[in-house]
Backbone bond lengths (Angstrom), bond angles and torsions (degrees), N, CA, C in turn:
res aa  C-N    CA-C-N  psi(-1)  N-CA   C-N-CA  omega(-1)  CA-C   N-CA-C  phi
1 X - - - 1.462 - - 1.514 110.80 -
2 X 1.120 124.21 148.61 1.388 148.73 -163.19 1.476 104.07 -81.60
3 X 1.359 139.19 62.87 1.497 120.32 -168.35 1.268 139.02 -34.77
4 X 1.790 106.38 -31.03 1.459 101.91 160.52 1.015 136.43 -64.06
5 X 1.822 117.19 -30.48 1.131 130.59 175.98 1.387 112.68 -42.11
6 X 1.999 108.41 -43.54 1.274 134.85 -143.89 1.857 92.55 -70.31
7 X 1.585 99.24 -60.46 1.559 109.17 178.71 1.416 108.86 -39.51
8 X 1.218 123.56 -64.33 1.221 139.81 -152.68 1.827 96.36 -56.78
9 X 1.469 121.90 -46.68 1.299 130.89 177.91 1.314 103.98 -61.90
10 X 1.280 134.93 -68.01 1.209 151.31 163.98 1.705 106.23 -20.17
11 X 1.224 101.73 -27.89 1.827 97.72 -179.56 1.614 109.54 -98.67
12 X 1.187 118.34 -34.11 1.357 123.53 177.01 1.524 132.13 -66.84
13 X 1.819 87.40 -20.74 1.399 91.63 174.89 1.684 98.84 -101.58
14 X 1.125 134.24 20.91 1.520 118.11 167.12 1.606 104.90 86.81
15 X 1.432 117.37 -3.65 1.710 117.80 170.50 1.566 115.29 -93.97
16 X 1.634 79.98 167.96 1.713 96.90 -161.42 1.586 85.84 -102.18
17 X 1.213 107.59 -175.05 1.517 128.44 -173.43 1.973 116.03 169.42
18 X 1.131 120.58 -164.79 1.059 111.72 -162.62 1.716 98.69 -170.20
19 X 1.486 118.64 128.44 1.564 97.95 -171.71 1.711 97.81 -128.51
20 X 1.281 126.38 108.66 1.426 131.90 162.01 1.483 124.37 -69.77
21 X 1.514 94.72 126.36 1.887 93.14 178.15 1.724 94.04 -146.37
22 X 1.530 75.25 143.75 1.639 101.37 172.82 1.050 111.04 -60.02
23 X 1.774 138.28 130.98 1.222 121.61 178.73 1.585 105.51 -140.57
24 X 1.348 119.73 1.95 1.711 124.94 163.15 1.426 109.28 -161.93
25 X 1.511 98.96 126.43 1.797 118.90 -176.92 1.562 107.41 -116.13
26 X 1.405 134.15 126.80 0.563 143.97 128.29 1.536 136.56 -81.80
27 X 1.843 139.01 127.84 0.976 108.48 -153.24 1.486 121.78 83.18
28 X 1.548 95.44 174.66 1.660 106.61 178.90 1.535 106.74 -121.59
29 X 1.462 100.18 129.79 1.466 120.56 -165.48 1.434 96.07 -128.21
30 X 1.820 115.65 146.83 1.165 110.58 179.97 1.852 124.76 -83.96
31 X 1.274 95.35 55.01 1.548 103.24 -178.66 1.136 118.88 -155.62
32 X 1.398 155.72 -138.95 1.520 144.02 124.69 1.541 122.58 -118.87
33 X 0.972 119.17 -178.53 1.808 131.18 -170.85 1.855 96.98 -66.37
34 X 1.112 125.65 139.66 1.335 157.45 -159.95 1.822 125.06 19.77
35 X 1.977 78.49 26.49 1.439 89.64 159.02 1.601 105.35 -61.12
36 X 2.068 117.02 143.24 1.127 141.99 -179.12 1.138 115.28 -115.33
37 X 1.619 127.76 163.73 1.034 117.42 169.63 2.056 92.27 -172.17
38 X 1.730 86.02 123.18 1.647 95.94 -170.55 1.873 109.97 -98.36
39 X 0.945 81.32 116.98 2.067 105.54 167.13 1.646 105.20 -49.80
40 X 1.287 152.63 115.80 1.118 99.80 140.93 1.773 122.28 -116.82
41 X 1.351 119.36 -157.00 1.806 111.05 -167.18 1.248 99.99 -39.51
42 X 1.320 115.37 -50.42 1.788 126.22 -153.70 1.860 92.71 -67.43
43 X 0.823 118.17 -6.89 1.437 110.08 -179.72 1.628 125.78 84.00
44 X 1.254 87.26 -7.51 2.076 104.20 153.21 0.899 128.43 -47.62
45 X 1.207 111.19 164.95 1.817 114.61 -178.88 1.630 100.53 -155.64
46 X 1.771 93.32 143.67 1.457 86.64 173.94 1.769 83.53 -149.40
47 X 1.665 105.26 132.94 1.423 118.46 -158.52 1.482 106.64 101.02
48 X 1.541 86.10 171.32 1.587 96.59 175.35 1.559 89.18 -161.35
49 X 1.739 89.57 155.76 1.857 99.44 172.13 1.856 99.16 -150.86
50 X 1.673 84.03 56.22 1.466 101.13 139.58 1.914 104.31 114.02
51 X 1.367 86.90 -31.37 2.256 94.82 173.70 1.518 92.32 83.84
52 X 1.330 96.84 172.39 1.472 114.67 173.77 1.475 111.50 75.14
53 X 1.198 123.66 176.76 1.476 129.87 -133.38 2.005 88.50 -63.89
54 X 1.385 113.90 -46.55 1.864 105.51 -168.82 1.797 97.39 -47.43
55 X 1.345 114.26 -41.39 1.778 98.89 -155.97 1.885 91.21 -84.06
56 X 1.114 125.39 -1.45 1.403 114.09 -162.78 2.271 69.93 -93.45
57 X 0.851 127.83 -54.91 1.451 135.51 178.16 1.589 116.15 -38.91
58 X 1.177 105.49 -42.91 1.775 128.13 175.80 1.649 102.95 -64.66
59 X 1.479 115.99 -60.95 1.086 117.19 169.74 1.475 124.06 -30.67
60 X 1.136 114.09 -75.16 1.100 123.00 -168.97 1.285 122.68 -58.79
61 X 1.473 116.25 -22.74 1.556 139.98 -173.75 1.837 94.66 -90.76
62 X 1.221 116.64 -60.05 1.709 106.87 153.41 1.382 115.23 -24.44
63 X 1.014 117.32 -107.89 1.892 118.16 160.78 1.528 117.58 20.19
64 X 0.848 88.56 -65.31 1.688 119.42 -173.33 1.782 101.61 -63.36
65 X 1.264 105.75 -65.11 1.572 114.55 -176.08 1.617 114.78 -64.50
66 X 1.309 116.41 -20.12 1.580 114.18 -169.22 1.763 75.59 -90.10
67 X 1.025 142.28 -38.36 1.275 134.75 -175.68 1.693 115.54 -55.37
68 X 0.887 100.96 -85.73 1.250 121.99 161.62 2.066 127.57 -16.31
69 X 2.076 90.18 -58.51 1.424 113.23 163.06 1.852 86.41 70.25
70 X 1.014 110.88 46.96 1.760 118.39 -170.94 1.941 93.28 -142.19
71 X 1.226 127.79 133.29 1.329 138.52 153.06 1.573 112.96 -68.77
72 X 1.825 99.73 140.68 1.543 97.13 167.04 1.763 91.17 -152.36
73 X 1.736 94.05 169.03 1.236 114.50 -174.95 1.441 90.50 -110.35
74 X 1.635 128.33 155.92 1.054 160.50 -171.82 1.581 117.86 -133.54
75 X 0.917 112.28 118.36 2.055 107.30 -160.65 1.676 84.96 -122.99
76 X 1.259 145.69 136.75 1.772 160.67 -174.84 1.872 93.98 -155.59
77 X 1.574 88.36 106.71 1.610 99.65 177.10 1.808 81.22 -94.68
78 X 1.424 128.85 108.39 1.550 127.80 155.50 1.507 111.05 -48.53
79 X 1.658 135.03 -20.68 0.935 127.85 -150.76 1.746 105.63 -75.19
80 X 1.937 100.06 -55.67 1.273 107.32 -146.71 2.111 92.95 -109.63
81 X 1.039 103.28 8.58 1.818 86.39 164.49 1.557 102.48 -133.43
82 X 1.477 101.49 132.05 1.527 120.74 -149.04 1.597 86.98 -85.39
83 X 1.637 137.17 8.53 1.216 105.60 169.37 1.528 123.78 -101.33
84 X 1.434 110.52 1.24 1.447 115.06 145.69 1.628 138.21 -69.75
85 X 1.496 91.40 -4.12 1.482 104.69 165.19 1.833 135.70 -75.46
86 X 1.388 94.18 49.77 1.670 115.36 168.24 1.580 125.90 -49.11
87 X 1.267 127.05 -5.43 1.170 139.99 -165.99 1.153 96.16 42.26
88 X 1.505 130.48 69.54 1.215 146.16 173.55 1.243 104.84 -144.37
89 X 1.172 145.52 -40.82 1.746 155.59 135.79 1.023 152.63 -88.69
90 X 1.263 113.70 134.09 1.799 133.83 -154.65 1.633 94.14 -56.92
91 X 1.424 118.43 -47.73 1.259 124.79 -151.29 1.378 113.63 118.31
92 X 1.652 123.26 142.81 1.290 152.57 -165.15 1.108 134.49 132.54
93 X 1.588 122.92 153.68 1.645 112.60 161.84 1.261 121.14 -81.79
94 X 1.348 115.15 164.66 1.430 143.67 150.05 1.480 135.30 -127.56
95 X 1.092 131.73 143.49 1.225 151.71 -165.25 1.822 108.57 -111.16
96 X 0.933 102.62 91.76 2.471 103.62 -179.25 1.866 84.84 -86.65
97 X 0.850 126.41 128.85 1.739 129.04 126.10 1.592 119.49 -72.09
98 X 1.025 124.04 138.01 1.618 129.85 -156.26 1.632 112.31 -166.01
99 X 1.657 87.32 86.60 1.497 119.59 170.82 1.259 126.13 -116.42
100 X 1.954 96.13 150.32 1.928 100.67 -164.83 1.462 97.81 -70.68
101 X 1.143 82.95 156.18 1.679 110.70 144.17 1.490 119.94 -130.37
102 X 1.405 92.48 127.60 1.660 119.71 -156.21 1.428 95.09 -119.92
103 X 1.574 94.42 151.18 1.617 93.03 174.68 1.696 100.92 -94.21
104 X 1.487 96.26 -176.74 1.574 94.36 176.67 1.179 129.16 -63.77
105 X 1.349 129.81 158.11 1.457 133.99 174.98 1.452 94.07 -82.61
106 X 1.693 119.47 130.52 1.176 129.15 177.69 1.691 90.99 -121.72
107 X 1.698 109.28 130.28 1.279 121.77 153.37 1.005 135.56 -78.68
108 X 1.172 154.06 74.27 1.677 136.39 -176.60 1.258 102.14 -63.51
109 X 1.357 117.45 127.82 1.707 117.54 156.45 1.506 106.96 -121.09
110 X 1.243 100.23 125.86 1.894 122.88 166.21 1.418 122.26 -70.12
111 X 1.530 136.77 83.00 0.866 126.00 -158.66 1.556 120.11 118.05
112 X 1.815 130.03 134.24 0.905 156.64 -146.87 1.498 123.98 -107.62
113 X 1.543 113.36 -33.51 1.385 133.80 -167.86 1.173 100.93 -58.38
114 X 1.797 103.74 -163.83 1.319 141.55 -143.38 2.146 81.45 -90.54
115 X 1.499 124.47 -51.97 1.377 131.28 -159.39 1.696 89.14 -64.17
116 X 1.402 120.34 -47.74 1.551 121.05 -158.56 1.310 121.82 -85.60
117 X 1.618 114.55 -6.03 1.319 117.85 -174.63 2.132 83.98 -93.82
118 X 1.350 115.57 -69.17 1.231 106.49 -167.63 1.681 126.60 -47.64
119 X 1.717 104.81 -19.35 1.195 137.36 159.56 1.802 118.02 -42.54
120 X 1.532 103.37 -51.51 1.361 127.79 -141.52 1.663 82.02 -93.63
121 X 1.499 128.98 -35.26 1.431 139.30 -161.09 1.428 106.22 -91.77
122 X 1.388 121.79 -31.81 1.549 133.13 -164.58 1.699 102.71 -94.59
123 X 1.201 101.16 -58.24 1.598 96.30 164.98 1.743 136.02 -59.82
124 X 1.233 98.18 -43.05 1.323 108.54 155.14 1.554 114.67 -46.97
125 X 0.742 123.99 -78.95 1.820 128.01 173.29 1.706 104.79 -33.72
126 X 1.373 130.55 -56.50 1.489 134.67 145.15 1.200 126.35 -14.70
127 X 1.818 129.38 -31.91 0.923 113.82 -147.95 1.144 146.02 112.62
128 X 1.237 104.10 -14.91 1.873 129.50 -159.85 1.521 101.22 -85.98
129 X 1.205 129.20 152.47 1.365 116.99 148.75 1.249 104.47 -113.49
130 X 1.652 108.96 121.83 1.948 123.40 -175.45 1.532 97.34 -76.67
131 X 1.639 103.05 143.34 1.337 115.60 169.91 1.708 83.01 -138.56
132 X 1.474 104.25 122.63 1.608 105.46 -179.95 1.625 109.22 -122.07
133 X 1.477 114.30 114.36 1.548 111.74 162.18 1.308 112.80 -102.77
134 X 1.723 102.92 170.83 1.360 129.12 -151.21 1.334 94.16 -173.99
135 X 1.237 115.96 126.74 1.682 120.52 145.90 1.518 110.36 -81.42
136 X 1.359 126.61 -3.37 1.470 121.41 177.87 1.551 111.41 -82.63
137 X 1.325 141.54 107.35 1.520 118.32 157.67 1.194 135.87 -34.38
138 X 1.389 105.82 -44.10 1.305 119.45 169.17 1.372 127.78 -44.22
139 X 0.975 101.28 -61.92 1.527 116.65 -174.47 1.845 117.67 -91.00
140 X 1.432 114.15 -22.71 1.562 114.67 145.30 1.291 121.93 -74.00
141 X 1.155 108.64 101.05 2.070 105.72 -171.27 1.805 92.47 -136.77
142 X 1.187 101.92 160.21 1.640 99.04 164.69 1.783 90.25 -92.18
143 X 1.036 139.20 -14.08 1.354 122.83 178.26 1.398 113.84 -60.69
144 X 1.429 119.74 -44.33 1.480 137.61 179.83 1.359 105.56 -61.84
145 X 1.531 113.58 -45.57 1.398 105.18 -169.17 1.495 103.61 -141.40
146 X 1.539 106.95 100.30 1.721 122.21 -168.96 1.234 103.46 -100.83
147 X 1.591 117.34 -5.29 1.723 104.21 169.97 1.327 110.99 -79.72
148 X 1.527 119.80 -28.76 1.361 135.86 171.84 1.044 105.33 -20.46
149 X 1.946 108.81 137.95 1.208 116.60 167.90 1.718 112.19 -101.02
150 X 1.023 96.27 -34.49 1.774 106.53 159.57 1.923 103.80 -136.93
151 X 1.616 102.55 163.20 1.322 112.21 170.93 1.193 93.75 -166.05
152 X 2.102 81.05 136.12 1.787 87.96 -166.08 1.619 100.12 -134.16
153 X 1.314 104.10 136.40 1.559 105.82 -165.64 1.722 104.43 -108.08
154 X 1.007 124.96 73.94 1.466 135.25 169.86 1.599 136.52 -120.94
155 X 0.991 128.43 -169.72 1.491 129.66 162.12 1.759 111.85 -72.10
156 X 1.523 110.18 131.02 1.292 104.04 -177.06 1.247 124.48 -72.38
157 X 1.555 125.73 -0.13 1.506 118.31 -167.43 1.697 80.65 -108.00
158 X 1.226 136.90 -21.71 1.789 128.70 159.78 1.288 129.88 -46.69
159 X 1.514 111.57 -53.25 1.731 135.23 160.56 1.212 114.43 -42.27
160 X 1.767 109.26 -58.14 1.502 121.77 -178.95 1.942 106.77 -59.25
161 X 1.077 130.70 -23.36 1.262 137.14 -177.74 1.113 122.77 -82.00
162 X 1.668 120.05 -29.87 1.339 123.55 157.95 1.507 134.60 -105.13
163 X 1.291 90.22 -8.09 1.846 103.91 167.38 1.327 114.56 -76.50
164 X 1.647 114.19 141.88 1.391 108.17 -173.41 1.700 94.74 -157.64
165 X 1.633 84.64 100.02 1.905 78.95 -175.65 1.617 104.84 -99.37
166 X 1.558 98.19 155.51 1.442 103.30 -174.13 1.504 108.02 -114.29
167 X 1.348 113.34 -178.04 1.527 110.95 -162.41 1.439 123.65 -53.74
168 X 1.513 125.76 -9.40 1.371 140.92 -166.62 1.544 98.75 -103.19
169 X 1.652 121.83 -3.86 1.363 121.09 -174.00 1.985 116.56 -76.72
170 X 0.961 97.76 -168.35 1.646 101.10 163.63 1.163 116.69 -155.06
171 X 1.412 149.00 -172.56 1.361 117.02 -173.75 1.952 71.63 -172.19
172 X 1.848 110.76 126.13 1.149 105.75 145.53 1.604 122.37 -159.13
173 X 0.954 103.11 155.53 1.738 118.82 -141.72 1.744 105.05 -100.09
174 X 1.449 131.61 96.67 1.018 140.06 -169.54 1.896 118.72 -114.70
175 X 1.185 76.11 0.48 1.647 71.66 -172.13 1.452 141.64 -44.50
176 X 1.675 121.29 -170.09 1.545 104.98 176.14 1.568 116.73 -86.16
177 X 1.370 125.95 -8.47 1.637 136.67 -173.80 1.385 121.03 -128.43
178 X 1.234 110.18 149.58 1.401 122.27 151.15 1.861 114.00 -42.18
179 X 1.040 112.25 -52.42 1.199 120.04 -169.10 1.286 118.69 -81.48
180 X 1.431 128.77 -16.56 1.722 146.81 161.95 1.568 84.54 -67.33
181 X 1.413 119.07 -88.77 1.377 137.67 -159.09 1.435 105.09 -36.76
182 X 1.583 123.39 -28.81 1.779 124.05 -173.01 1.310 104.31 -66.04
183 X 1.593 108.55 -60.66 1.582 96.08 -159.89 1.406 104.53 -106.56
184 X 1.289 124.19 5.22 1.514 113.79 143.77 1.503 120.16 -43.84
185 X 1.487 110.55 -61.55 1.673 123.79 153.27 1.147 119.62 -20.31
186 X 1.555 118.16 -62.73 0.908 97.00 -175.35 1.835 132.40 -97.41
187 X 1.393 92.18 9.01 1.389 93.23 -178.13 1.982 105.06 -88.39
188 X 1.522 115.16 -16.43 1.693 131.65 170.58 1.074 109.39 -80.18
189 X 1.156 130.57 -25.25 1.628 115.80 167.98 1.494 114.42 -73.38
190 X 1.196 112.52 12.25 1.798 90.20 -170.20 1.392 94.24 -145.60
191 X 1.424 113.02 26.58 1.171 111.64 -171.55 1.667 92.85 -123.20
192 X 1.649 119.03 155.28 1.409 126.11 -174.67 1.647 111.38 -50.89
193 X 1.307 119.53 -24.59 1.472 116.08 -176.88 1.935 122.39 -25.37
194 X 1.197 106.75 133.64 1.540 117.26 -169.68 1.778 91.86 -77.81
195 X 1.416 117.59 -20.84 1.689 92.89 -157.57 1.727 93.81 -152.40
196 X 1.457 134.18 78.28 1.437 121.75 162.67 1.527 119.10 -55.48
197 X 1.297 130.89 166.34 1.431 139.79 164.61 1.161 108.27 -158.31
198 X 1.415 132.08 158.19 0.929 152.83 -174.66 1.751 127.84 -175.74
199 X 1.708 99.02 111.23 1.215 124.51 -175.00 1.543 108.40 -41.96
200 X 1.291 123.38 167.68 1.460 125.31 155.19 1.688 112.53 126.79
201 X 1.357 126.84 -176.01 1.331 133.83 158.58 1.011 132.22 -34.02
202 X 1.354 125.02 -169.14 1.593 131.76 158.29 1.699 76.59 -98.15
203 X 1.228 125.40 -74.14 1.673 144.44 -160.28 1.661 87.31 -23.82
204 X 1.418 103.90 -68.73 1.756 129.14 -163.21 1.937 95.46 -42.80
205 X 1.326 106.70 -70.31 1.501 113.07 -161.15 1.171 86.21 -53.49
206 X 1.774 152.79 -85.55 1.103 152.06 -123.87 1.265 102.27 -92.32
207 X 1.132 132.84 29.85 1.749 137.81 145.79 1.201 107.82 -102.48
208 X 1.377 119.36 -51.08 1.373 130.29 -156.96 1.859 103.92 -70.46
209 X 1.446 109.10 -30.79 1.579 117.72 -157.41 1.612 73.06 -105.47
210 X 1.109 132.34 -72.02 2.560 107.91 178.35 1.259 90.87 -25.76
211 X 1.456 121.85 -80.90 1.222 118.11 -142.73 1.919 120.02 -46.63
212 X 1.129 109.31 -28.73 1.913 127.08 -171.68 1.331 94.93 -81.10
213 X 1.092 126.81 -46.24 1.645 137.40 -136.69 1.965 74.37 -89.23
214 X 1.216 117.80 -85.94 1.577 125.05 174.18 1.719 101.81 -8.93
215 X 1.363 139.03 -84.91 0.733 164.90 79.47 1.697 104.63 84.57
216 X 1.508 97.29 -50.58 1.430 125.01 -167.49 1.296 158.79 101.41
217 X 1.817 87.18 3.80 1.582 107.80 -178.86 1.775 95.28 -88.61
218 X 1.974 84.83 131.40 1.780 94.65 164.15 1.391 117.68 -24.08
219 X 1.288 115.64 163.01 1.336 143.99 179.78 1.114 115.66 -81.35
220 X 1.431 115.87 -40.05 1.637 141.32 -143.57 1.826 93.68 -101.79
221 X 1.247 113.95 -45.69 1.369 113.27 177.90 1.300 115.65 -48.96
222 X 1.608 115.59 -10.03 1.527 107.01 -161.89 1.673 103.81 -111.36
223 X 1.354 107.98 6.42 1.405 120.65 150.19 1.548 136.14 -36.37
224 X 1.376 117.91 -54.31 1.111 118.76 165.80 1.538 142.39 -92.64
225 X 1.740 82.53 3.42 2.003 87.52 177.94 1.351 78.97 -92.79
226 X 1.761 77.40 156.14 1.697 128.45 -164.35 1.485 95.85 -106.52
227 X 1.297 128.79 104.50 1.222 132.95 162.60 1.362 132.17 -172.32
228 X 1.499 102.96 127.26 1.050 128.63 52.14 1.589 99.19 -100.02
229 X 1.277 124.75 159.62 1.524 123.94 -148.37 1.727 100.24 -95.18
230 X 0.950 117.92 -177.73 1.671 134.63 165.55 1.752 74.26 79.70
231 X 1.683 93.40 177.05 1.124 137.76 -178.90 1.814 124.46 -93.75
232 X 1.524 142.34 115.98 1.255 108.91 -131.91 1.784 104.51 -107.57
233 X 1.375 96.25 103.88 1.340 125.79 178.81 1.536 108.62 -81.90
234 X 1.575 142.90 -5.67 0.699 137.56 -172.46 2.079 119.44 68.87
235 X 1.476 91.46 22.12 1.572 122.86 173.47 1.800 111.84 -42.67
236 X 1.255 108.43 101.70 1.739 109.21 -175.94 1.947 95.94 -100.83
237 X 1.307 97.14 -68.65 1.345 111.18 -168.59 1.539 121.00 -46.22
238 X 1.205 141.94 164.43 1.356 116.51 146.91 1.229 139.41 -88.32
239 X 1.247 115.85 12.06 1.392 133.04 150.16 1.594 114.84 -56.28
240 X 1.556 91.32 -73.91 1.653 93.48 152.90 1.688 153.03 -32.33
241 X 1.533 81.02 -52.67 1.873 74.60 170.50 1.612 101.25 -80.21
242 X 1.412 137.84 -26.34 1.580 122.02 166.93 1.495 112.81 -42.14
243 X 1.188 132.04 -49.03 1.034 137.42 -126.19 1.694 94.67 -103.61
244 X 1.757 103.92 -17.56 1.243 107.53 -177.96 1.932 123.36 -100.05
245 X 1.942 88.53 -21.29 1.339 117.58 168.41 1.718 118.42 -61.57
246 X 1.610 104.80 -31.50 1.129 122.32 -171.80 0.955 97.23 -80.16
247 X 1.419 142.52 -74.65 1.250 149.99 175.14 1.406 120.19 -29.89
248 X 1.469 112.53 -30.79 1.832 100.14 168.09 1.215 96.13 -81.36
249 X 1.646 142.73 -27.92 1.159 114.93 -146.35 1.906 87.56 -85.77
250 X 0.941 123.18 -22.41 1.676 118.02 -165.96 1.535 97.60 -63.81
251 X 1.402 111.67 -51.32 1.551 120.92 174.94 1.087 118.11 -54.06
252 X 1.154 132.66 -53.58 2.338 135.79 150.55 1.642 101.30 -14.49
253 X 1.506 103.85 -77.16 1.367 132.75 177.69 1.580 114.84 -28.02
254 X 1.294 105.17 -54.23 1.434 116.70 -155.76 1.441 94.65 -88.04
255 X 1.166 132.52 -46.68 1.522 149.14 -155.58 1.594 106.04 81.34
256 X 0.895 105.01 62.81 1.469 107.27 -177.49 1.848 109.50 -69.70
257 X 1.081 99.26 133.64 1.841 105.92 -178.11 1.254 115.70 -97.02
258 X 1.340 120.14 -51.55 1.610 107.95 157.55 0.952 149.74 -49.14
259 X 2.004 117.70 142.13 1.335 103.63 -159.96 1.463 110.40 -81.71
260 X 1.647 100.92 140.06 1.412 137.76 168.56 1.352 129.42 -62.15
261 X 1.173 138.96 107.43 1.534 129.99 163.78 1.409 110.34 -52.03
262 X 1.289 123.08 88.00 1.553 121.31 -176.42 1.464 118.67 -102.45
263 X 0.979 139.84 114.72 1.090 141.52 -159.60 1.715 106.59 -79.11
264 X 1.531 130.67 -7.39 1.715 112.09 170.86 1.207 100.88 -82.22
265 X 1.663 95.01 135.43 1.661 113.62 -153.70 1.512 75.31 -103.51
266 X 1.615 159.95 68.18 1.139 164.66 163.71 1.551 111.04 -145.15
267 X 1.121 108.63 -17.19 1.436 127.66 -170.16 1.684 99.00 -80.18
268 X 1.800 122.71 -34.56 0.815 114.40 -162.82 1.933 96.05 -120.06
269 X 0.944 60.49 36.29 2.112 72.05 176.92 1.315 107.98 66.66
270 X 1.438 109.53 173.07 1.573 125.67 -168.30 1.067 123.24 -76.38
271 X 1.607 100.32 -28.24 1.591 115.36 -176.91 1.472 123.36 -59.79
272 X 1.614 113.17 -31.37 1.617 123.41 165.38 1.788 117.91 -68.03
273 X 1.619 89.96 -42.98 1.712 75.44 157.94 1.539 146.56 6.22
274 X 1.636 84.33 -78.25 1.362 90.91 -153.71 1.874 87.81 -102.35
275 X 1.016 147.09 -12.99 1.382 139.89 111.09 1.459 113.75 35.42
276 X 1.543 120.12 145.06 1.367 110.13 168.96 1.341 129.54 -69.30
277 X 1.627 111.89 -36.90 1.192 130.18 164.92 1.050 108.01 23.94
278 X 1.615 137.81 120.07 2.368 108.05 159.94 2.208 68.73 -138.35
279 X 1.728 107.33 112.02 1.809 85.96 149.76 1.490 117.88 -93.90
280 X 1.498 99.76 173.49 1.045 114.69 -174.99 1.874 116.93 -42.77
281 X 1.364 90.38 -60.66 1.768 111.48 156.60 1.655 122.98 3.05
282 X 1.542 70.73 -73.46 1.602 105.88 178.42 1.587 117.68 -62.81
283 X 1.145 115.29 -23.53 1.270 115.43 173.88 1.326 118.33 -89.79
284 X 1.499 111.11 -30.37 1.713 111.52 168.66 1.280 110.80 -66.43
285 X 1.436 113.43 -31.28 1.285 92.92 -179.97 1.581 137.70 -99.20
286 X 1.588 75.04 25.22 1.957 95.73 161.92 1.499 115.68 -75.70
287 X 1.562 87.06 -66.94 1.277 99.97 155.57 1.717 155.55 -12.69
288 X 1.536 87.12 -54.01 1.590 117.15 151.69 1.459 110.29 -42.25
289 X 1.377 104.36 -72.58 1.336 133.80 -160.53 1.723 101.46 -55.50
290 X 1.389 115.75 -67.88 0.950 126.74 -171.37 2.121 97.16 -56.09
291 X 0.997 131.99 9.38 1.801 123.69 -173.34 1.650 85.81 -144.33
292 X 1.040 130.77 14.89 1.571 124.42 -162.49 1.825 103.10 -33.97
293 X 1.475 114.57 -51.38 1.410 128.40 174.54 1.872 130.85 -41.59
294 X 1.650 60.23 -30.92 2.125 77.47 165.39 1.057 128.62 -97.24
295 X 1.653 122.81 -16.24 1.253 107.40 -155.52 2.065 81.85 -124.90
């Protein structure tokens, strides 16, 4: 098999993988210089860079890197640790570089407005690939949204029936209502997506998340939506909150470890709640609320 071919498959179907290549030999090693050899999730391999205890070592450090979604170098002096001594090599080092391969970042955005077009432009530039719904024709156009990687102008419980995001997805919810935004919610929480969000209030989220939970959806699912969404930049405009929406999703993406100004006020327990707290955030997205028709 063709390993690029292999990657290239590996991306279409929404899998991860990991591809090691030799990239400095010193010495004689049982393989040659930018011989490869690709990992993938399933724990396959197609290539080799050389067998024996380093690639059973490579492996596992693959593993590790599609996890991670972080590059590393691997240094195996054959000379001086006797368990590369397979009577398969003379002796020498080598150097593997051993990087993922990830499938694409797919965006879903819920919603048409003024937040999802600047949304649809900022992420795109990120990296993202936009998939934008709308039950409006109007307002789902590729004219509106030319960073778009798809735009789909239908009924949202139709979209929701053939969309199927997988763990590399993101999912965020902009729409014009309370009542779009509910069971969009609730049909993204239970779906594989790496990253939900959802626009709106403190007031907005804590009706919308009683109302599901009542209803009968777990508790626990509502763990990882982000809301009110973006990162808290003190975002008024809708330029702004894109720019701040984008920014958590790069940080999701990245695995970012440092602490975040995050604006889901659930994230930091209930007890701040009721707190004086008001951010800025929070006020646009009254705002929002209060023009729902516009935006």
């Amino acid at each position: 098999m063709d390993i690029y071919e292999q990657i290239v498959q590996l991306r279409r179907e929404g899998r991860r993988g990991a591809v090691a290549t030799i990239v400095n030999v010193r010495g004689s090693i049982p393989s040659f210089r930018t011989a490869k050899m690709l990992v993938r999730d399933d724990g396959s391999i197609v290539g080799t860079i050389g067998g024996g205890c380093v690639e059973a070592e490579v492996w596992q450090a693959a593993r590790e890197v599609m996890e991670s979604e972080k590059p590393r170098t691997l240094t195996f002096d054959l000379n001086q640790d006797p368990k590369y001594d397979t009577g398969l090599v003379c002796g020498g080092t080598l150097e593997i570089f051993v990087e993922p391969v990830l499938p694409p970042a797919l965006l879903y955005v819920f919603g048409a407005g003024h937040v999802a077009i600047n949304l649809s432009h900022t992420a795109a530039h990120a990296g993202f690939d936009v998939i934008v719904t709308d039950d409006r024709t109007s307002f789902a156009t590729k004219e509106r949204f030319p960073s778009a990687h798809e735009v789909h102008a239908e009924d949202f419980d139709k979209a929701m029936q053939h969309l199927d995001p997988n763990e590399s997805s993101y999912i965020v919810i902009v729409t014009r209502g309370h009542r779009d935004d509910m069971r969009i919610l609730r049909w993204a929480v239970q779906t594989r997506a790496r990253y939900v969000g959802m626009i709106g209030s403190k007031r907005k989220v804590i009706e919308i998340f009683k109302t599901l939970q009542n209803e009968g959806v777990p508790a626990h699912l509502f763990d990882r939506v982000h809301a009110p969404v973006g990162l808290d930049i003190g975002a008024v405009t809708p330029e702004e909150i894109a720019v701040a929406i984008t920014a958590e999703l790069i940080a999701i993406r990245r695995q970012a470890t440092a602490a975040m100004p995050h604006m889901s006020w659930f994230k930091r327990g209930e007890k701040r709640l009721s707190g004086d707290t008001h951010r800025a955030t929070d006020a646009a997205s009254e705002v929002f609320e209060d023009n729902e028709s516009k935006f």
